[in-house]
C-alpha positions, 0 to 999 in steps of 0.5 A, spaced: 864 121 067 865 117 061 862 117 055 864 111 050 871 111 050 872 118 051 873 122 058 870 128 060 875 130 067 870 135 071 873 141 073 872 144 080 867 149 078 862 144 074 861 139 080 855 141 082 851 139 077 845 136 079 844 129 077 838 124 076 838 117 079 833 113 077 828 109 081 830 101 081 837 103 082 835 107 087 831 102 090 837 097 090 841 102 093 837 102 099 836 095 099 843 094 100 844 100 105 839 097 110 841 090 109 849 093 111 846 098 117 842 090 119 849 086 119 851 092 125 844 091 129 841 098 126 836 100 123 835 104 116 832 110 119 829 116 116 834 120 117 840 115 115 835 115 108 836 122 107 843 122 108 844 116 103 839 119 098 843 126 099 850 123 097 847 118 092 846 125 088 851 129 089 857 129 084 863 130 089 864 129 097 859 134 102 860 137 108 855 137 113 852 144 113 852 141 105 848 135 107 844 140 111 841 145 105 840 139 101 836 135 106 832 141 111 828 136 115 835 132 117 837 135 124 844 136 124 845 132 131 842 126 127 846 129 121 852 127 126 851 120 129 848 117 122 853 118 119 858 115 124 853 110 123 853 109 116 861 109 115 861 103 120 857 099 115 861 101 109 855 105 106 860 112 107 866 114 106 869 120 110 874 123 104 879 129 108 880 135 105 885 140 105 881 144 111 878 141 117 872 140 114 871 133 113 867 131 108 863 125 105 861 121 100 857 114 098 862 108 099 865 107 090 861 100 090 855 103 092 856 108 087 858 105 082 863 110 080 870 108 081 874 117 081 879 121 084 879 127 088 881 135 087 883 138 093 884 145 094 888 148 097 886 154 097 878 154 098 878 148 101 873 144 096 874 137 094 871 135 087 871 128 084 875 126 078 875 120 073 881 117 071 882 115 063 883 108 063 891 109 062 891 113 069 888 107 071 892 102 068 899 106 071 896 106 078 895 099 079 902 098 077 904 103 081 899 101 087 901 093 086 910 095 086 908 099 092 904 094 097 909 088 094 915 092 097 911 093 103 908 086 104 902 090 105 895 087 101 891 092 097 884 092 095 884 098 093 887 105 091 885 113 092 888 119 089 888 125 091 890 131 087 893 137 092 893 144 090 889 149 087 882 150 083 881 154 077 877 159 081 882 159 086 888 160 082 884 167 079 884 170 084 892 169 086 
């Protein structure tokens, strides 16, 4: 999260923060998804939209039990297929954890938050993180010496920061 030119990095004990999305950027996000799922001959169901909604609050990368507490009308075989569905059309992204879990998130054009991921290791939770403007400036360096050597052509970059959570680490 930012704050003018100062950065707040979240620990992994206070992504669970409810967040508020106002309504015509809700509106417009939904707008969006349902023209992304049109291009694949889909439909915005009602369940994909729950799905959207979900992930449009949440402040890190949900599992599918996660998805289904906050969504309790949302059948889990739905749950599944839509979300096949949704990362087809670019609208989720599917972030890997530590443990098998996979764990989800709306696409960072979507959400208009360009982040990180924490991993832990030991409880298996993966929470977002901003970079300051410096990180960032370091990891398109390092991201454009690294695709130049590879004749490779990113279009973008993730970092994911593997080891242990504050929780965690309490209790070694």
């Amino acid at each position: 999260m930012t704050t003018g030119r100062h950065y707040a990095h979240r620990t992994m004990t206070d992504v669970d923060a409810p967040r508020e999305v106002d309504a015509p950027r809700e509106d417009g996000l939904h707008r969006i998804v349902a023209l992304r799922l049109a291009t694949l001959d889909q439909r915005y169901t009602r369940s994909r939209r729950l799905l959207v909604g979900v992930l449009a609050l949440a402040d890190r990368p949900l599992t599918v039990p996660e998805i289904l507490t906050a969504s309790p009308g949302l059948p889990q075989s739905s749950a599944y297929r839509s979300l096949t569905v949704l990362i087809d059309a670019g609208v989720v992204h599917r972030v890997a954890g530590h443990d098998d879990q996979g764990r989800f998130e709306l696409a960072e054009e979507l959400s208009g938050r360009h982040h990180h991921h924490l991993v832990c290791e030991g409880c298996g939770r993966v929470a977002d993180i901003a970079a300051s403007p410096r990180v960032e400036r370091a990891l398109a360096e390092v991201t454009r010496v690294a695709a130049q050597e590879a004749g490779f052509q990113a279009r973008q970059h993730r970092l994911d920061l593997i080891g242990q959570c504050a929780e965690c680490v309490s209790h070694s």
